[in-house]
N, C-alpha and C positions, 0 to 999 in steps of 0.2 A: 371412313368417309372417302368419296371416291372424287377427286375433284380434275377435270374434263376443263382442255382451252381448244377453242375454235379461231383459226385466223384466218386474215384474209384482209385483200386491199378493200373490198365493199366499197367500191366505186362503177356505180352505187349500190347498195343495199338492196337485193334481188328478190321476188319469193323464192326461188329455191335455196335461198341461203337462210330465210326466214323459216324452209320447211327442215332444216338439218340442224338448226338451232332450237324448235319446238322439239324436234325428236331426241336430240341429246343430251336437252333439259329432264325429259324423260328418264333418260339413260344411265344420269348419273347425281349427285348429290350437290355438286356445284358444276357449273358454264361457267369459267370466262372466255366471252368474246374477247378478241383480241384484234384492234385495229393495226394492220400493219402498216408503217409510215417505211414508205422507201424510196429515198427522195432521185434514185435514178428511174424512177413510174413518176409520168405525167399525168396525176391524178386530175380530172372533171373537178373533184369536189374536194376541197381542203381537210385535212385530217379531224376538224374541229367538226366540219361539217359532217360528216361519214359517221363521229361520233355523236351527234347531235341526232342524228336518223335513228342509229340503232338506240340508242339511252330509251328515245321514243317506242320503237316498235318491238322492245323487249320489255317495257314497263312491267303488264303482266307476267311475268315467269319469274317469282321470288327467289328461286335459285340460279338466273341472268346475270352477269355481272358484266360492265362494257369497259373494256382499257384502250390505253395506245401505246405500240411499242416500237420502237428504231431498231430493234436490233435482232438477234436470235430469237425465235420463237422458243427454241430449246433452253434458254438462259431464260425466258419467262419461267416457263414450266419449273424447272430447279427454285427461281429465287419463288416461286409463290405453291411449290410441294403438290404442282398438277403432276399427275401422274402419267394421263392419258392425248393424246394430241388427236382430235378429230380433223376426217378429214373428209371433204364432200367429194362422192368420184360420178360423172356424168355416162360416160363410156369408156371404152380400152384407150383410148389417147391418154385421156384425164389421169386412169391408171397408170399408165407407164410412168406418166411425167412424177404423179404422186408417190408411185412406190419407190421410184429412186431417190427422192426427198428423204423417203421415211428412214432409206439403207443409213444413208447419211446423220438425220437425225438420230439414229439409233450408235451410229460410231461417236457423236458429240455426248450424246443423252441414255448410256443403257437401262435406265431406270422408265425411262418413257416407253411407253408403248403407243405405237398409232392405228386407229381406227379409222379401218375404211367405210363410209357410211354412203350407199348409192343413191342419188337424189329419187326420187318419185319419177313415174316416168313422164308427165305431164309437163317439167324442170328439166328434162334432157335436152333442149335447146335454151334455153337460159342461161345468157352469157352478158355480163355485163358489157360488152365492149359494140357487142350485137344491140343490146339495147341503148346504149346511148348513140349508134348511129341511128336507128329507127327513130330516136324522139328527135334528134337532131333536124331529119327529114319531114316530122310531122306525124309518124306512122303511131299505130295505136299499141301502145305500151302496156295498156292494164290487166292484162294477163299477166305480163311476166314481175311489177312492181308493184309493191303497195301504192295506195293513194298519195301518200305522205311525199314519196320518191319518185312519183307522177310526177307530180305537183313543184318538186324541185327543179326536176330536170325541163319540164316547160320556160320555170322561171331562168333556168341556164340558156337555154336554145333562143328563147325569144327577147331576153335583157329584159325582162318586168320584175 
């Protein structure tokens, strides 16, 4: 059994983090998603909540599983015998920044291996950060968010 952690701050909850979580449920025999709590990121959405999104939008895929972690993503992997660390890459930035994680990763964890997994290209501007100024402003988010994450970030922007 091949068992596969995806992390990530998911703030908020993107479709293209939606489409690299379908696809590596796919890939492998278990997914843990993995929420990363990193209390020097001034998270939109509380860890509870972020976990609340995904628990939801991964309902369907019985090999899904949603945690939350403070600490080393690599110290997950170890105490829970994930072998493999995905990782979503958009373009060459995304890459750089990611392969030098993995070097490191792989100095903490030589057991882990990391997978580069390149979004869809439709996802190559899907950036959580981009997105919550759009909803901020009003601008129309439903391409890049499920409904569910829509729907949040309204109820963040406008206080209802």
């Amino acid at each position: 059994m091949v068992k596969a952690v995806f992390a990530g701050t998911f703030d908020p909850p993107t479709l293209g983090h939606l489409n690299i979580i379908e696809r590596s449920s796919r890939l492998f025999d278990q997914l843990d998603v993995l929420v990363s709590v990193n209390p020097d990121k001034h998270a939109l959405f509380s860890d509870s909540e972020r976990m609340e999104m995904l628990l939801e939008l991964t309902k369907d895929y019985p090999n899904v599983t949603v945690h939350k972690w403070d600490s080393l993503v690599v110290d997950y992997c170890k105490k829970e015998n994930a072998t493999v660390l995905v990782r979503g890459v958009r373009n060459a930035m995304d890459f750089a920044h990611e392969f030098d994680l993995s070097l490191m990763n792989r100095q903490l964890g030589s057991d882990i291996e990391t997978l580069f997994l390149p979004t869809e290209q439709k996802y190559f501007l899907v950036r959580s950060s981009s997105i919550k100024e759009a909803a901020r402003f009003g601008g129309d988010i439903s391409k890049m968010v499920p409904p569910l994450v829509e729907k949040a970030l309204k109820e963040k922007f406008d206080g209802k």
